[in-house]
C-alpha positions in Angstrom: 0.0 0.0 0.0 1.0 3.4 -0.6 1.8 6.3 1.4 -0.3 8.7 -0.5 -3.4 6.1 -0.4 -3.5 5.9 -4.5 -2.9 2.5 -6.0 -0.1 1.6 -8.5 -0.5 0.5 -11.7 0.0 -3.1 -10.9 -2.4 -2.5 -8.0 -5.0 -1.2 -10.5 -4.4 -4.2 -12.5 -5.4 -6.5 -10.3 -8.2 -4.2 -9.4 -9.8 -5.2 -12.8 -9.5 -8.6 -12.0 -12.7 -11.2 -12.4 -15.0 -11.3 -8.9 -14.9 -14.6 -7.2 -17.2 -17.4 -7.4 -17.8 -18.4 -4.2 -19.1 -16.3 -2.0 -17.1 -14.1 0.9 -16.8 -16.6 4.1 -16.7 -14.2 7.4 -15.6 -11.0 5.8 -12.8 -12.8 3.8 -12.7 -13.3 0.1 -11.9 -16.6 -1.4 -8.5 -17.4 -2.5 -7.4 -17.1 -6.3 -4.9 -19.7 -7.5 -3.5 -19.3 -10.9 -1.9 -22.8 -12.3 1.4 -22.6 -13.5 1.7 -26.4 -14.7 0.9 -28.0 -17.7 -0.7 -31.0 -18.5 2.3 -33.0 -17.0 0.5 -33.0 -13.8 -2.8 -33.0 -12.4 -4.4 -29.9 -11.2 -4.3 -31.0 -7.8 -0.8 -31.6 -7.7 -0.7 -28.2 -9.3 -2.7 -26.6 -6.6 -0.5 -28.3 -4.1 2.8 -26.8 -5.7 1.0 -23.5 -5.6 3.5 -21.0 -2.6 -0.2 -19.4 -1.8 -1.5 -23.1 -0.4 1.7 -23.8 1.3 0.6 -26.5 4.4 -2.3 -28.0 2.2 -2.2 -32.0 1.5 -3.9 -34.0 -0.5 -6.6 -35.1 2.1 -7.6 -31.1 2.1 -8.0 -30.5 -0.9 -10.3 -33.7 -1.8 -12.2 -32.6 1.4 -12.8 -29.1 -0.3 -13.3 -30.6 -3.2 -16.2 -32.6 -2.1 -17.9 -30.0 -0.6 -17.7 -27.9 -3.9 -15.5 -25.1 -2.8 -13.2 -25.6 -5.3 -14.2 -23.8 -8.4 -12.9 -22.1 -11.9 -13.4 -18.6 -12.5 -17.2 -20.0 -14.0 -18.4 -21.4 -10.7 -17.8 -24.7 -11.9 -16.3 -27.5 -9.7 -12.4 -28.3 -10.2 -11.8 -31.9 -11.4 -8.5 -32.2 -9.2 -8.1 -35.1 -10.9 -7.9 -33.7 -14.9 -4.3 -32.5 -16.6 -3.3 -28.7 -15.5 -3.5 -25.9 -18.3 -1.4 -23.3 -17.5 -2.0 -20.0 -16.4 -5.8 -21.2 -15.3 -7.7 -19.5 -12.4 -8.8 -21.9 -9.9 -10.9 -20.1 -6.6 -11.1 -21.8 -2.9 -11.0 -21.2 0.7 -7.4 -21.6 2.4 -7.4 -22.1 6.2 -6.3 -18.8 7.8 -3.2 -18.7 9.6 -3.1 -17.3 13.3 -2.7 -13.8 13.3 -0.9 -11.4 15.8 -4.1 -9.2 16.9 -3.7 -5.1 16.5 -4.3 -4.1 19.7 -5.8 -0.7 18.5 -9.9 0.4 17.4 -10.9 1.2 14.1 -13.1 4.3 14.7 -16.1 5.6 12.4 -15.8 8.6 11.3 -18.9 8.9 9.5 -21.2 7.0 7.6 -24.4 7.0 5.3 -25.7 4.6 2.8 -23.1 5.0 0.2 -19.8 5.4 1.8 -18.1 5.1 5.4 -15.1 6.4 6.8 -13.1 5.0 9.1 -9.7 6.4 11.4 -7.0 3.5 10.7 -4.8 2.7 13.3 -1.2 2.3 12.5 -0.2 -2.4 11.9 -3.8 -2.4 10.4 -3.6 -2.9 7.2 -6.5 -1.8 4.7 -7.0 -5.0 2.9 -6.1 -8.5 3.1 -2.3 -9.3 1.4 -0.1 -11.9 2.6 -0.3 -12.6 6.1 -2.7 -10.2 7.0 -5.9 -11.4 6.1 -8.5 -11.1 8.9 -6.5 -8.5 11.0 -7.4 -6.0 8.3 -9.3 -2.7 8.2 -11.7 -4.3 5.4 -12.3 -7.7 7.3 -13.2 -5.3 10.3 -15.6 -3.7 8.7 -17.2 -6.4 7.2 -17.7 -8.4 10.0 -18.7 -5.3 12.3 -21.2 -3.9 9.8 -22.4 -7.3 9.0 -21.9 -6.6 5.1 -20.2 -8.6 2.6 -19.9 -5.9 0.1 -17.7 -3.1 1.8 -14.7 -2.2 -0.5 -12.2 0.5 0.0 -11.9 3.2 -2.0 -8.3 3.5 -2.0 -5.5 2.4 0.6 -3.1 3.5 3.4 0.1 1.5 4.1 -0.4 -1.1 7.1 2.2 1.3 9.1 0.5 4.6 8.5 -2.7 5.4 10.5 -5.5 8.2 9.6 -8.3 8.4 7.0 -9.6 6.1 5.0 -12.7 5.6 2.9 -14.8 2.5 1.7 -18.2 2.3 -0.2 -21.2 0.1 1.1 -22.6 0.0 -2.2 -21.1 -1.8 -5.5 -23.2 0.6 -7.8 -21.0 3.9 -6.3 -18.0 1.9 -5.7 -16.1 2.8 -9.3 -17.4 7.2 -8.7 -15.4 6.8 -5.4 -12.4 5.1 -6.8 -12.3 7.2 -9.5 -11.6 10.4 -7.1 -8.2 9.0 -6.1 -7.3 7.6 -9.8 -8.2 10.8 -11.4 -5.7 12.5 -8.1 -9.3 14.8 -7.4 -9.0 14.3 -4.1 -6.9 15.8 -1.6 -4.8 14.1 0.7 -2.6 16.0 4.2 -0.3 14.3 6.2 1.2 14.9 8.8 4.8 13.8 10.3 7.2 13.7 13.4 10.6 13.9 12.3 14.0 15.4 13.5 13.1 19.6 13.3 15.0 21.7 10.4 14.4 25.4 10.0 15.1 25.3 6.4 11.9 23.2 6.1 9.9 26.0 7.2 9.1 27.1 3.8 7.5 24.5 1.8 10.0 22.5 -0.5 8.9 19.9 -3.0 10.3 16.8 -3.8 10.2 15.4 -7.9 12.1 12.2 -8.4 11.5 9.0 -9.7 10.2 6.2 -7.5 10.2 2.6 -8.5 9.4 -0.7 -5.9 10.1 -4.2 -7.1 8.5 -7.3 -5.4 9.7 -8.6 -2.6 12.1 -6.0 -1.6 10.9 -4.6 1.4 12.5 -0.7 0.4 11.2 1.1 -2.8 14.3 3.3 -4.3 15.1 6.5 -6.3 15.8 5.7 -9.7 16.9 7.6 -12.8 14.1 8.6 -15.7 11.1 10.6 -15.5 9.3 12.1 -12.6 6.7 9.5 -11.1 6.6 10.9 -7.6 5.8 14.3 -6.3 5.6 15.3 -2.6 4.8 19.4 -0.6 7.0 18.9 2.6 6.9 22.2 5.4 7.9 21.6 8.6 4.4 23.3 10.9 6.0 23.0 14.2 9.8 23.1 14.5 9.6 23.4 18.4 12.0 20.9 20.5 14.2 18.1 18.6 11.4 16.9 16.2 9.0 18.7 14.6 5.6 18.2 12.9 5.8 18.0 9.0 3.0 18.6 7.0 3.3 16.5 3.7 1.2 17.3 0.6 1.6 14.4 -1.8 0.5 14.4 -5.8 1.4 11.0 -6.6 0.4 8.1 -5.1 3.9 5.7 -5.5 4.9 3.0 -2.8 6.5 4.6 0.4 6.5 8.0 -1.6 6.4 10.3 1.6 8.6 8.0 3.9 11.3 8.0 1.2 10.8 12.0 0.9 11.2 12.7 4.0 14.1 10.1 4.6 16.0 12.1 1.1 15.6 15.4 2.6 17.6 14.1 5.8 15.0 14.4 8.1 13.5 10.7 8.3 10.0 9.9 9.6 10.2 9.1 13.3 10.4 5.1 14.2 10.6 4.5 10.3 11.8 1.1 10.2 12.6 1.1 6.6 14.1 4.4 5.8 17.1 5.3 5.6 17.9 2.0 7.0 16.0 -1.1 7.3 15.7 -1.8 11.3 17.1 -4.9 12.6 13.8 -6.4 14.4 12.2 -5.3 10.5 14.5 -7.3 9.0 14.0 -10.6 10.8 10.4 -10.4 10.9 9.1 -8.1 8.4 5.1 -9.2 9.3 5.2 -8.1 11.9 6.1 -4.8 14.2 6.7 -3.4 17.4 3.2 -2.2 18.3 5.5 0.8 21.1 6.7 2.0 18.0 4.0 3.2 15.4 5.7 5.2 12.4 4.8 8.8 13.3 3.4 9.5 9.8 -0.7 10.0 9.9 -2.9 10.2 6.9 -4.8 13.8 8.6 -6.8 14.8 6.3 -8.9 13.5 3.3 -11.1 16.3 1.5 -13.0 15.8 -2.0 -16.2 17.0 -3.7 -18.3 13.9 -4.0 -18.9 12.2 -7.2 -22.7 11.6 -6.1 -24.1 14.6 -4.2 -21.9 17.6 -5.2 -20.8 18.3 -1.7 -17.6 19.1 -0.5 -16.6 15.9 2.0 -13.9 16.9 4.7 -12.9 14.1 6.7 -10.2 14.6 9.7 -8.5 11.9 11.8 -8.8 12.2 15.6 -5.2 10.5 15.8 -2.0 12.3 16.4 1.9 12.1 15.6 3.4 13.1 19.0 5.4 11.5 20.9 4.8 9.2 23.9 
């Protein structure tokens, strides 16, 4: 997930992707499996090589099989037992691993028939990925609201806390989206980061910012500007001081890699400039004493629907302590 709550390309791609079969299963979607084998094997020996279903035997998947929750991207039940085709979607239910809880609520901000917005605290993330499937902001909501068809609208990184919108409707859900594809709404953030003066006038960071899979850090490259940021330090009083960050892009860790170029790195950052030790060893997870200081403040936008200008503020803070 991005800082600046806009997704990437890749992101948007899967975005487009086709709806599952089966139904949603407490607030969690079904998984999606794509086959990678040929006909060499079976598909269920390619659903068993699959890194997704690590832990799954044989006995599993005839189980899930037999009660019909294994199904192509047509509803229709898998024969486990037929030759693979490559590059095949395949839809089930994977047993969910145990998950460290975030000790922290997940506020509503407000709420009416189309969209609610909710104050995300800082280890949530906003939808499952990975490891983090139930201890999600979207799972949450889902299971509180008792409603399968909550969606976000766009997305905060799982370290960074503050606002964030989802639609309760599938007929508005694309207006919403399109407000943070189109960059129509605005986004304030707010830092804590080691105080310089010469940040008291507003500086503005234009570089190139590419991430690749599976590095943890996304880096400054050469080539054309993909990532802007507004940095001005609000508060300059003691050691650190409150930034107030004004991003135009939307690219993976845009505003933590700002801030971390212009010398002043976001407080209890565990990635930049340097990747923590305790990161490193166990990148799922995160020392809960030690939230990033870096809050998503304010979300403001004229809505796609009614006309009216929506202003939504986070109750949440970047101090210290």
């Amino acid at each position: 997930m991005n800082d600046a709550g806009r997704p990437d390309r890749a992101r948007r791609r899967r975005g487009r992707a086709r709806q599952s079969p089966l139904p949603i299963r407490d607030g969690v979607d079904a998984t999606r499996v794509v086959l990678r084998s040929g006909p060499e094997v079976t598909v269920g020996q390619a659903l068993l090589a699959a890194p997704s279903l690590a832990g799954l035997t044989t006995e599993d998947l005839r189980r899930r099989s037999a009660a019909g929750e294994i199904v192509d991207a047509d509803g229709r039940p898998a024969d486990l037992d037929s030759p693979s085709r490559p590059n095949i979607s395949l839809y089930l239910y994977r047993d969910l691993d145990d998950e460290v809880p975030v000790p922290f609520d997940l506020p509503v901000l407000y709420r009416d028939e189309n969209i609610v917005v909710v104050d995300k605290p800082h280890f949530l993330a906003t939808m499952p990925r990975g490891r983090h499937v139930t201890e999600t902001a979207l799972v949450r909501l889902r299971r509180e609201l008792g409603s399968d068809i909550v969606s976000p609208a766009h997305r905060l990184d799982r370290l960074t806390a503050g606002v964030l919108l989802f639609t309760l409707r599938p007929e508005v859900r694309a207006a919403y989206q399109h407000l943070f594809a189109a960059r129509t709404a605005r986004k304030e953030y707010l830092a804590l980061a080691p105080a310089d003066e010469a940040l008291a006038t507003s500086v503005t960071v234009r570089d190139r910012i590419e991430k690749t899979a599976g590095d943890l850090r996304a880096l400054v490259v050469d080539g054309p500007v993909n990532a802007i940021s507004d940095i001005t330090l609000v508060d300059g009083a003691g050691h650190h001081g409150v930034y107030r960050l004004v991003p135009h892009t939307g690219r993976t860790h845009q505003l933590r890699l700002h801030m971390a170029s212009l010398g002043v790195p976001i407080v209890d950052d565990p990635l930049y400039p340097d990747v923590r030790p305790d990161l490193a060893a166990r990148p799922d997870h995160g020392d809960f004493s030690r939230p990033l200081r870096l809050l998503a403040r304010v979300l403001e936008f004229t809505d796609p629907l009614t006309g009216e200008h929506r202003r939504f503020e986070s109750m949440r803070t970047v101090s210290e302590g």
